[in-house]
GUTORVEX-790834 format. One record per residue: x, y, z of N, C-alpha, C in turn; residue in one letter. Coordinates in Angstrom, 1 decimal, always signed. Layout:
REM GUTORVEX-790834
      nx      ny      nz     cax     cay     caz      cx      cy      cz  r
       X       Y       Z       X       Y       Z       X       Y       Z  A
...
REM end
This chain:
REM GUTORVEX-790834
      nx      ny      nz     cax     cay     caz      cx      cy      cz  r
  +115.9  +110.0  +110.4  +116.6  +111.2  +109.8  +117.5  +111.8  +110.8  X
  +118.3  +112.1  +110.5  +119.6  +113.1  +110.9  +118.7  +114.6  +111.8  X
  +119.2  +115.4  +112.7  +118.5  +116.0  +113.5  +119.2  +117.3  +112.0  X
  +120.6  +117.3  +111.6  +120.7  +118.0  +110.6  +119.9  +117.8  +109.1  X
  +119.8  +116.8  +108.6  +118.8  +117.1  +107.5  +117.4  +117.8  +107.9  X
  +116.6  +117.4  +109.7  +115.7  +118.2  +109.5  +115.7  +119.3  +109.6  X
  +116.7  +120.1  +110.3  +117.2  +121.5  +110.3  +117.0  +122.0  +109.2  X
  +117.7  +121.4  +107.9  +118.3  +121.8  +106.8  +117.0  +122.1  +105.7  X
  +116.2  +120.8  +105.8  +114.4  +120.6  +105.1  +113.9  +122.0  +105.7  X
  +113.9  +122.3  +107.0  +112.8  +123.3  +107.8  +113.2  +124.3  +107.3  X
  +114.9  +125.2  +107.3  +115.3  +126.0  +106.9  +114.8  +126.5  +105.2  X
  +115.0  +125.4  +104.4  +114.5  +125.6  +103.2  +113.1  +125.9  +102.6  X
  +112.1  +125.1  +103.5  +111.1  +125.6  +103.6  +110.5  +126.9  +103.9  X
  +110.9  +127.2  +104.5  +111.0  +129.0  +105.4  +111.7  +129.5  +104.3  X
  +112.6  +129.2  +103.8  +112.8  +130.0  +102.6  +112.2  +130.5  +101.4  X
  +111.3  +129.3  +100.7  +110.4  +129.3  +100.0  +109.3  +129.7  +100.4  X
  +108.5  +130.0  +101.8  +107.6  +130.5  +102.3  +107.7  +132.1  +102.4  X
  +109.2  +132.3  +102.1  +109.9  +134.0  +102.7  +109.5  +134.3  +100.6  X
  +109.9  +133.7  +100.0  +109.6  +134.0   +98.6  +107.9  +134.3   +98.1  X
  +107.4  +134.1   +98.8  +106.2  +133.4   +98.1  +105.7  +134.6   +99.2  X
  +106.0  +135.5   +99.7  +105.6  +136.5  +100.7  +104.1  +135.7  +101.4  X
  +104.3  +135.1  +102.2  +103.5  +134.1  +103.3  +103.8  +134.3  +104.5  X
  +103.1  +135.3  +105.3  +103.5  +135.3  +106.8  +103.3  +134.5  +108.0  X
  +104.0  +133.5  +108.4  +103.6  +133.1  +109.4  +103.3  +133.4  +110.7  X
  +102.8  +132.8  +111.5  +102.0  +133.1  +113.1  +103.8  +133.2  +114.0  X
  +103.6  +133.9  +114.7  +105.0  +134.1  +115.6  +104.9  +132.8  +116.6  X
  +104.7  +131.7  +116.6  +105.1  +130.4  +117.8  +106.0  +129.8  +116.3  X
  +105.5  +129.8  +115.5  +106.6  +129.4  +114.1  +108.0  +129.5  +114.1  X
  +108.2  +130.6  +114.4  +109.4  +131.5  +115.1  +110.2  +131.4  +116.0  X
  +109.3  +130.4  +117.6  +109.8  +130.2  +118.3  +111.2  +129.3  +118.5  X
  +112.7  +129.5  +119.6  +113.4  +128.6  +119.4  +113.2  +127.9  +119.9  X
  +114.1  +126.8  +120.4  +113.9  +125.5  +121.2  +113.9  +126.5  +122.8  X
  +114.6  +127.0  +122.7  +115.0  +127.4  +124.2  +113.9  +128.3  +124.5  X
  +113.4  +128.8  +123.7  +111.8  +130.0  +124.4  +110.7  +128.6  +124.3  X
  +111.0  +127.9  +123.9  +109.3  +126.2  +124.5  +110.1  +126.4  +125.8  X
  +111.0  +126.4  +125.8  +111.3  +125.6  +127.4  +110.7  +126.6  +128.7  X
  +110.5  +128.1  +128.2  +109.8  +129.2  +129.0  +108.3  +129.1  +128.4  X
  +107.7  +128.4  +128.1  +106.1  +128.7  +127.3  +105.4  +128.0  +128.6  X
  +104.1  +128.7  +128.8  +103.7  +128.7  +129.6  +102.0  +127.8  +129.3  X
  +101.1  +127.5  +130.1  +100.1  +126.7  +129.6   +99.1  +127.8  +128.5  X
   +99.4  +129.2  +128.7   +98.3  +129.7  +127.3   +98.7  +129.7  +125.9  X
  +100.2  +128.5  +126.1  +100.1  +127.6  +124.6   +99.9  +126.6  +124.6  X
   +98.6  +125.9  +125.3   +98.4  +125.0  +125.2   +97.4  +124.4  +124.2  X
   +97.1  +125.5  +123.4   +96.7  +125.2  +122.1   +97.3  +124.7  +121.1  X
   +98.7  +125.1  +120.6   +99.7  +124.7  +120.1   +99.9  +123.2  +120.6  X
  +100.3  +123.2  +121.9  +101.2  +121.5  +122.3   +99.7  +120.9  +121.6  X
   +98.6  +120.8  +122.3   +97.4  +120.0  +122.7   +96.8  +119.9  +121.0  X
   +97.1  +120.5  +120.1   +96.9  +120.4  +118.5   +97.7  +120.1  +117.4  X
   +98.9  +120.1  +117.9  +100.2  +119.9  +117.1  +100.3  +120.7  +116.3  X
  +100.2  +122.3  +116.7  +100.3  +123.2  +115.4  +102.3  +123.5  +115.3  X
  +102.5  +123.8  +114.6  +103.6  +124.2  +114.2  +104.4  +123.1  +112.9  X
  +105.9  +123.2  +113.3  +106.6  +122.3  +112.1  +106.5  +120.9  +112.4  X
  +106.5  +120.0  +110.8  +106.5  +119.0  +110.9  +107.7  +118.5  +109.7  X
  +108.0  +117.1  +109.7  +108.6  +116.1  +108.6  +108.4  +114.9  +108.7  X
  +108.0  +114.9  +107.7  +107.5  +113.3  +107.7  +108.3  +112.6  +106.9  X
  +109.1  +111.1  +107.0  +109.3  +110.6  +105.8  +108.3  +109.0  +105.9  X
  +107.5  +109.0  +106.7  +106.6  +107.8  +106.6  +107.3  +106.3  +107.2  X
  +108.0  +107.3  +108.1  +109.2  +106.0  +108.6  +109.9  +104.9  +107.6  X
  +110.2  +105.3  +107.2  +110.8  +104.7  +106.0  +112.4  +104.9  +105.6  X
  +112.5  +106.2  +106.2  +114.0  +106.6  +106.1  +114.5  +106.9  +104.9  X
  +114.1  +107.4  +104.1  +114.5  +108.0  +102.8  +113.2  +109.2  +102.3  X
  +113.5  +110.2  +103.2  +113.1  +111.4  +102.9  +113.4  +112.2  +101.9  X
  +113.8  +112.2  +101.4  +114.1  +112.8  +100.4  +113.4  +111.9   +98.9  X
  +113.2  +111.0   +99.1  +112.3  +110.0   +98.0  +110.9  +110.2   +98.6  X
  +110.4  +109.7   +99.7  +109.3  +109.7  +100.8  +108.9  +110.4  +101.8  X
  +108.3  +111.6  +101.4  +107.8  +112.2  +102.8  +108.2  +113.7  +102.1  X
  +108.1  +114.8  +103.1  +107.8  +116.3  +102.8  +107.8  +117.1  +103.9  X
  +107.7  +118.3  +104.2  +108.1  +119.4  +105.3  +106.8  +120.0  +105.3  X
  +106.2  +120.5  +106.3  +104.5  +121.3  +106.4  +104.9  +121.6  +107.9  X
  +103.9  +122.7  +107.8  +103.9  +123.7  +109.0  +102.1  +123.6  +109.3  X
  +101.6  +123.4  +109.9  +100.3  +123.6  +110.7  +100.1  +125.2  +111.4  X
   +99.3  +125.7  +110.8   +99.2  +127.2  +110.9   +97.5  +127.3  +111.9  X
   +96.8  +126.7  +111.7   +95.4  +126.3  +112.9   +95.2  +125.3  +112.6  X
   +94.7  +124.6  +113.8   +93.6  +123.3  +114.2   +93.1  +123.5  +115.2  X
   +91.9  +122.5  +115.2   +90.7  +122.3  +116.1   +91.2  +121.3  +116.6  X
   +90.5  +120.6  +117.4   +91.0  +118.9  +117.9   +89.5  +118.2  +118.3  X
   +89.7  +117.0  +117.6   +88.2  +116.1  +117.6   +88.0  +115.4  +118.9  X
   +89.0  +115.5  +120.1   +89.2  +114.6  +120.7   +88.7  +115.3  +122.1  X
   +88.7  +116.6  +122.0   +88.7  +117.9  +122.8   +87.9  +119.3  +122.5  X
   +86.8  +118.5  +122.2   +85.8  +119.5  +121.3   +85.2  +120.6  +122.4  X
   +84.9  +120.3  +123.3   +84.6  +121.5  +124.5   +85.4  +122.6  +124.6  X
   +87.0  +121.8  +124.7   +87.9  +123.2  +124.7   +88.3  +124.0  +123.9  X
   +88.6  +123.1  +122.1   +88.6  +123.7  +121.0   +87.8  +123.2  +120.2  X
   +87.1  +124.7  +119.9   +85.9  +125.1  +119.1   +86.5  +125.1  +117.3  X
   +87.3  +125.3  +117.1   +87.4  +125.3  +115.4   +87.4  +123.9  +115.1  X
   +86.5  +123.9  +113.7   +86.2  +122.8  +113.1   +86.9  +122.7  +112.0  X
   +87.9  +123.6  +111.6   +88.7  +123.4  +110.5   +90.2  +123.4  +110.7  X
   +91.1  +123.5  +109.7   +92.5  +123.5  +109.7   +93.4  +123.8  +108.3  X
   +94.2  +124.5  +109.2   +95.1  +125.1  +107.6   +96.4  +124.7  +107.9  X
   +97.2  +124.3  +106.7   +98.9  +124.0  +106.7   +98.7  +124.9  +105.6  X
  +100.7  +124.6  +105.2  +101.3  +124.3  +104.1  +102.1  +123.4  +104.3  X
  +102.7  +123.2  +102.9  +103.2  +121.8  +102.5  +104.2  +122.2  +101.6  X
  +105.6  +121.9  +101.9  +106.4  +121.9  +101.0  +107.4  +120.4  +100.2  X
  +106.4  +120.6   +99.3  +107.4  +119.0   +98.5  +107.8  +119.8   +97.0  X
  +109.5  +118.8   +97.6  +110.3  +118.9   +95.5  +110.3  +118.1   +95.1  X
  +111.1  +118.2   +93.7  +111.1  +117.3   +92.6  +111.6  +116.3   +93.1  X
  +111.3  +114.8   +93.0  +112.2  +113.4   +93.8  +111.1  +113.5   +94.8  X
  +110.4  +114.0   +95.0  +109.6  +113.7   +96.5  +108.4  +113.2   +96.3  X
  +107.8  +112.1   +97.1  +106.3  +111.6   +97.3  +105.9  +111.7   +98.1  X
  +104.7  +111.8   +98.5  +103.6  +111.6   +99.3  +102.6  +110.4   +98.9  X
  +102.7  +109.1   +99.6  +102.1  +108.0   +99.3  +100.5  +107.7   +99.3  X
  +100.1  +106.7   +98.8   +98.7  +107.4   +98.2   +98.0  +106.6   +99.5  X
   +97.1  +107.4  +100.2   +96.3  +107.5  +100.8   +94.3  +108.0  +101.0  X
   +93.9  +108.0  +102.2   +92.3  +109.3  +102.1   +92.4  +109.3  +103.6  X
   +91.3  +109.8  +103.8   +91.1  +110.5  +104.9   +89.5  +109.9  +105.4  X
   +89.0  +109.6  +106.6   +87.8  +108.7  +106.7   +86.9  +110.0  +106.9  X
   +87.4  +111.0  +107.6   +86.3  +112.1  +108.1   +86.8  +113.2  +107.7  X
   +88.2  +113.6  +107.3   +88.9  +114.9  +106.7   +87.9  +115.2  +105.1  X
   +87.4  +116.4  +105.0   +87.6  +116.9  +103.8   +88.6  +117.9  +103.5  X
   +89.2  +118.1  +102.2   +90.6  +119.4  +101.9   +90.5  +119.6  +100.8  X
   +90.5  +121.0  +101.0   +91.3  +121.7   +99.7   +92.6  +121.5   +99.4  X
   +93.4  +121.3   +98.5   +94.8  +121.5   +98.2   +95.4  +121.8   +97.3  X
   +96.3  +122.9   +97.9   +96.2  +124.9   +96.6   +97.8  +124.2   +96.6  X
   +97.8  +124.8   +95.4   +99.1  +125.2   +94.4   +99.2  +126.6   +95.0  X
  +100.1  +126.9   +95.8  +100.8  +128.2   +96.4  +101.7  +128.5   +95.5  X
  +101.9  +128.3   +94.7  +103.5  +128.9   +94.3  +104.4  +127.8   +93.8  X
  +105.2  +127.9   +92.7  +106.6  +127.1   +92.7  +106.4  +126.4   +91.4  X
  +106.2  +124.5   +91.2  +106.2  +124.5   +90.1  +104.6  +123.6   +89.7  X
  +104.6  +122.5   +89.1  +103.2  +122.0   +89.1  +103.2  +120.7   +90.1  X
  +101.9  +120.8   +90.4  +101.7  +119.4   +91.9  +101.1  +118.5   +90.5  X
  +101.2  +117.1   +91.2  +100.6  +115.5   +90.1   +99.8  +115.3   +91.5  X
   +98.7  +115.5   +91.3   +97.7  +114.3   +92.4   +96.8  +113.3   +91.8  X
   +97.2  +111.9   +91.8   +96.5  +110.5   +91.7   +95.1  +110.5   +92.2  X
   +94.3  +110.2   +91.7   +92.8  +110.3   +92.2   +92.5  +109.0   +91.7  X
   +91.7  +107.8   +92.8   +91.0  +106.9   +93.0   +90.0  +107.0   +94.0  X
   +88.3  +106.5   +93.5   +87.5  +106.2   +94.6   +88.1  +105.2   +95.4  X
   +87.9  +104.6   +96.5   +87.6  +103.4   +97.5   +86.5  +102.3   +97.6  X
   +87.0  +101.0   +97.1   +86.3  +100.0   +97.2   +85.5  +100.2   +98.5  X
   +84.4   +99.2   +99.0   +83.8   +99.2  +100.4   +84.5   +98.5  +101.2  X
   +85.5   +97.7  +100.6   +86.6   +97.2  +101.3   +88.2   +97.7  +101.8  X
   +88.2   +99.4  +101.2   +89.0  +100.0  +101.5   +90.4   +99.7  +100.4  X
   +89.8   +99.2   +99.7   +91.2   +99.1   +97.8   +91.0  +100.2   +97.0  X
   +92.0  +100.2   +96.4   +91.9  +101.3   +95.5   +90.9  +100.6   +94.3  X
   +90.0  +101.6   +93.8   +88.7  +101.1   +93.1   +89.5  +101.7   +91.3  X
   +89.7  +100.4   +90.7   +90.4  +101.1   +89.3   +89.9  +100.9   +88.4  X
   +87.9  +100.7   +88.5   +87.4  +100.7   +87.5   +86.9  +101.9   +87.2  X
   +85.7  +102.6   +88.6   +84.9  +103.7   +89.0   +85.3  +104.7   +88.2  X
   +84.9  +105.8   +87.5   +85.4  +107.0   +87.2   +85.3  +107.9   +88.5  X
   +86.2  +109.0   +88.5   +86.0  +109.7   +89.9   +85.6  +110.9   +89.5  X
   +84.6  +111.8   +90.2   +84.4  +112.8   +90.4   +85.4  +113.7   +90.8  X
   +85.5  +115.0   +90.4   +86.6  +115.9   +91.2   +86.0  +117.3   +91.1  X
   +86.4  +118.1   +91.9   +85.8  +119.6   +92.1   +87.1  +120.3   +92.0  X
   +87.7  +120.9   +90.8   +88.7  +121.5   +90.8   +88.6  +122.9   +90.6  X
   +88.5  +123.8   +91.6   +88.5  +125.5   +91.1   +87.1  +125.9   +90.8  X
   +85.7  +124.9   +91.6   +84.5  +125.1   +91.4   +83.8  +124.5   +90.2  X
   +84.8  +124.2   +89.1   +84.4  +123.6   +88.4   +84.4  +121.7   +88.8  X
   +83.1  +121.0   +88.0   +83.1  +119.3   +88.3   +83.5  +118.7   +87.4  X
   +84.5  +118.0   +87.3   +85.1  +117.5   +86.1   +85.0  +115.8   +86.8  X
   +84.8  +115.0   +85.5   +84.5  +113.3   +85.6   +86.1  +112.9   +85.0  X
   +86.4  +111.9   +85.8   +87.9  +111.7   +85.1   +88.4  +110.4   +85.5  X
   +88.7  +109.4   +84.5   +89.5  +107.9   +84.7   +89.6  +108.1   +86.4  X
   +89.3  +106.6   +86.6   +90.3  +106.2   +87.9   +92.1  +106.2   +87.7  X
   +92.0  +106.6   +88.6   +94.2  +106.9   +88.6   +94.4  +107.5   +87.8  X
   +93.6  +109.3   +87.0   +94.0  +110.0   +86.4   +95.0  +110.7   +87.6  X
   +95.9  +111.3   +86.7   +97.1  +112.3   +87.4   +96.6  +113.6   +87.4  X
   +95.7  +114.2   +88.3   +95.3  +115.9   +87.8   +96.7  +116.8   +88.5  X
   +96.5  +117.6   +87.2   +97.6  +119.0   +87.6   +97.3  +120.2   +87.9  X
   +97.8  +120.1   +89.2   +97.7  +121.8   +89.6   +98.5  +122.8   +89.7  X
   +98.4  +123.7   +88.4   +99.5  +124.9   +88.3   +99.4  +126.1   +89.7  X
  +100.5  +126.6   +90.1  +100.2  +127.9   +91.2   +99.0  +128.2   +90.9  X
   +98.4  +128.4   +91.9   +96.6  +128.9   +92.1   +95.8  +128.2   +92.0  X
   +96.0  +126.6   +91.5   +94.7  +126.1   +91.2   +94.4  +124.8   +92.6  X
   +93.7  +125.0   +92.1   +93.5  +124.0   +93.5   +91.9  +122.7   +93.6  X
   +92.1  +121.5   +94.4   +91.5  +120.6   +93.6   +90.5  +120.3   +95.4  X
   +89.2  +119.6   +95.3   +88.9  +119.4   +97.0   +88.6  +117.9   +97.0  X
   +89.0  +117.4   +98.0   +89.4  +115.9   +98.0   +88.4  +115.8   +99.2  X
   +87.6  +114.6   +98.8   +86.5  +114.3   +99.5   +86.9  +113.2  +100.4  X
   +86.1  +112.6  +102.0   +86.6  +111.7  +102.6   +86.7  +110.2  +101.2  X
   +87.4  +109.4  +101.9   +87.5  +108.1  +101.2   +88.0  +108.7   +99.1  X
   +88.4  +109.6   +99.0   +88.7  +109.7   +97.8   +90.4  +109.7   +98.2  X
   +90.9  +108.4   +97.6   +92.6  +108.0   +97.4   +93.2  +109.2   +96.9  X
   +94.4  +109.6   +96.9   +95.1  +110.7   +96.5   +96.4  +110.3   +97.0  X
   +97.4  +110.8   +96.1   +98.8  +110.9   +96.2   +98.8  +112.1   +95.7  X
  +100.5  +112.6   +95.7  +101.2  +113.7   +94.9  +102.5  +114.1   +94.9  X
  +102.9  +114.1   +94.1  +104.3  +114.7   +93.5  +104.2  +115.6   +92.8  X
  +105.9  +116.6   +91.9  +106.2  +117.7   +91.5  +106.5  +116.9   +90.4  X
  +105.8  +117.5   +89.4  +105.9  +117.1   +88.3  +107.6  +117.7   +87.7  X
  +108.2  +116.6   +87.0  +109.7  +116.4   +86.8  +110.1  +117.6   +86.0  X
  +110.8  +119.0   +86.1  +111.4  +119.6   +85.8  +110.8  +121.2   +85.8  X
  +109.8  +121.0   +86.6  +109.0  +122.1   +87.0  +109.4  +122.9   +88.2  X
  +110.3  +122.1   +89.2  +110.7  +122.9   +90.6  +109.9  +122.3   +91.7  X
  +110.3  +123.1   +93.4  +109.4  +122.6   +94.4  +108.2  +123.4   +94.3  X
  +107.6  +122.8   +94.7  +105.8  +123.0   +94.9  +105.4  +123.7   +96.4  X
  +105.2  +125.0   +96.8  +104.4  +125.4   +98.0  +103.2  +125.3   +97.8  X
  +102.4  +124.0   +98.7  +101.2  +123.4   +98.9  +100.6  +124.3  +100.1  X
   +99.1  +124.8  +100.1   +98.2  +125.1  +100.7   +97.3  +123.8  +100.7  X
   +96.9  +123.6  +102.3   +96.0  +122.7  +102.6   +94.7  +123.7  +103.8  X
   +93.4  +123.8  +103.2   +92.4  +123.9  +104.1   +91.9  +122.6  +104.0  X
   +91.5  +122.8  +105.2   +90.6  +121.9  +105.5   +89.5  +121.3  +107.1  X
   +89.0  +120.5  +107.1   +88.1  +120.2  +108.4   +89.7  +119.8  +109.2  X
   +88.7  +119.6  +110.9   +90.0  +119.6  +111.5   +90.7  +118.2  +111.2  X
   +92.1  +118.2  +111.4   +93.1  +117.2  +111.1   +93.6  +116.3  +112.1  X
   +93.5  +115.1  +112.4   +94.2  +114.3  +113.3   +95.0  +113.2  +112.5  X
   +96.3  +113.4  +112.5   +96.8  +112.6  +111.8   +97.1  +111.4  +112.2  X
   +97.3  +111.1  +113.6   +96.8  +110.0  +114.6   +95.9  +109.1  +114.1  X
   +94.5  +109.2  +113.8   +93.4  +108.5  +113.6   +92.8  +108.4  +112.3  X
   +93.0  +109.3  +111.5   +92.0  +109.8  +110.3   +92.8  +109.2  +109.4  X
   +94.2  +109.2  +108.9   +95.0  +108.5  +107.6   +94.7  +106.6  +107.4  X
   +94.7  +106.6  +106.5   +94.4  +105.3  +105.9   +95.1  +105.0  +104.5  X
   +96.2  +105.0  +104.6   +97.1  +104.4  +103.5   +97.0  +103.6  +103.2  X
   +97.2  +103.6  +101.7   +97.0  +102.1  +100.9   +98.3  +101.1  +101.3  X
   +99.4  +101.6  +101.4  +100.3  +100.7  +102.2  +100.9  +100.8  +103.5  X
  +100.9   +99.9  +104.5  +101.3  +100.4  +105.4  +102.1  +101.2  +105.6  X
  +102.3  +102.5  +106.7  +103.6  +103.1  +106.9  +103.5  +104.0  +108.3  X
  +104.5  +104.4  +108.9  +104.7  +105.0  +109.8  +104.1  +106.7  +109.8  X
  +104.4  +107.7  +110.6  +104.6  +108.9  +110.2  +105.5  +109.7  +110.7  X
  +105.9  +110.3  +112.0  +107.6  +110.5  +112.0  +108.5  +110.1  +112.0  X
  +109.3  +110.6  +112.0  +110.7  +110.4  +111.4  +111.4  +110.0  +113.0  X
  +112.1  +108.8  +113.1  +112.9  +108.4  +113.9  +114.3  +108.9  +113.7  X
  +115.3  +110.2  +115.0  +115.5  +111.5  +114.7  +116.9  +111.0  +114.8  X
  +117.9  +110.9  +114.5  +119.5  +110.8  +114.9  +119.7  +111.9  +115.7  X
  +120.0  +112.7  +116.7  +120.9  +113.8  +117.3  +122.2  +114.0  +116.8  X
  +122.3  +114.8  +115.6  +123.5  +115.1  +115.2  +124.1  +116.3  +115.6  X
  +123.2  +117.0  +115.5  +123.4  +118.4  +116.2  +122.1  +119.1  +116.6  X
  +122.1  +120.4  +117.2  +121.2  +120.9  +118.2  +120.2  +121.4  +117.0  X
  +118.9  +121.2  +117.7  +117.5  +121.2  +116.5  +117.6  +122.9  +116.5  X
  +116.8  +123.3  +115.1  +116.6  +124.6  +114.4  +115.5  +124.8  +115.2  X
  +114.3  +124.7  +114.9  +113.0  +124.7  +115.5  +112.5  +122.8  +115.9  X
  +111.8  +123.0  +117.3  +111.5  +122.1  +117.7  +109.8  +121.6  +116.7  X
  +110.0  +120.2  +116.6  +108.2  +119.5  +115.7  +107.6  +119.3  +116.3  X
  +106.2  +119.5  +116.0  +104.8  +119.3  +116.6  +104.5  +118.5  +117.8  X
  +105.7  +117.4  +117.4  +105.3  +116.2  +118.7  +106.7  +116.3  +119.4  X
  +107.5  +117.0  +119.3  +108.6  +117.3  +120.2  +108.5  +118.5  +121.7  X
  +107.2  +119.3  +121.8  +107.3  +120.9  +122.3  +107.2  +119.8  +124.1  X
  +108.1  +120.8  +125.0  +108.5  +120.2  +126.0  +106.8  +120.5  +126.9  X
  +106.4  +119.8  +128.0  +105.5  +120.3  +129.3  +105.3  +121.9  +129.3  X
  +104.1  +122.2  +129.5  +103.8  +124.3  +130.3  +104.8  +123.6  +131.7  X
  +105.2  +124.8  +132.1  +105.9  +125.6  +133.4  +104.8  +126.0  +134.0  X
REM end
């Protein structure tokens, strides 16, 4: 991706986050040039990857593949002495034309809220023991407290407010359903490593390999420079 398209994706996002009156944590805020003065009592931020992200799944067509999310807390599994939280919260901004490829998570459990905008499509399949998508099994789902039994590779819809909890090894995709608008996604959940925990049904990358077109808006999760 172009260092301007991610500019452009981040900007927009923050837009829709300014609508939806959602306040973010002030390192969110930060420019590139105030990381370059941060000192090691952010080393919770670098050492968790909290802040902005884009993903297009290495694939290079972002705007078909992939989405913009901000990391608002995490814990880290790797570093459990130093950080104590066992959970994690984003948001997620995907529009209309945009996927998120179907995947699970081996140890992640999540909520994922319809914040605002138009309606989310999330794809629900259990996992064979061999790690396939299982397209016979009916799946269980916990949507909004209620348990609803539902086809393999039903599309469930989540209007603003509703929200669905996705268990480990339960497949999931999602898209904006077509003429509805973009979707501001809320994600709780246990803590997040996206390093180790994703298991996509098809292979793929996850950042974005960046062209330098012009100078970055806000620096991403796996870009923040060394403490001073």
């Amino acid at each position: 991706m172009k260092r301007s398209e991610i500019n452009a994706a981040l900007k927009e996002m923050e837009q829709m986050i300014e609508e939806y009156r959602f306040s973010l944590p002030p390192f969110c805020h930060f420019t590139p040039e105030e990381w370059q003065e941060k000192g090691h009592d952010y080393d919770e931020i670098r050492e968790n990857m909290l802040g902005w992200d884009i993903t297009d799944y290495g694939l290079g067509d972002f705007n078909k593949t992939g989405f913009s999310l901000v990391t608002i807390r995490n814990g880290n599994q790797k570093m459990q002495d130093k950080y104590k939280k066992t959970y994690a919260e984003k948001l997620l901004y995907i529009k209309e034309g945009q996927y998120a490829p179907m995947h699970f998570h081996w140890n992640k459990m999540e909520d994922i809220i319809n914040r605002g905008g138009g309606s989310l499509l999330i794809t629900v399949y259990n996992s064979t023991e061999d790690e396939d998508l299982d397209r016979v099994n009916e799946v269980h789902i916990h949507k909004d407290g209620r348990e609803i039994t539902v086809p393999a590779g039903t599309r469930v819809k989540l209007m603003p407010g509703e929200s669905i909890s996705i268990q480990p090894y339960l497949y999931h995709d999602f898209l904006v359903e077509g003429g509805t608008g973009a979707v501001l996604i809320g994600e709780v959940s246990q803590c997040n490593d996206d390093n180790t925990d994703n298991r996509f049904y098809e292979k793929m990358g996850r950042f974005p390999k960046i062209e330098e077109d012009e100078a970055p808006y806000r620096l991403l999760c796996n870009e923040y420079p060394a403490a001073k």
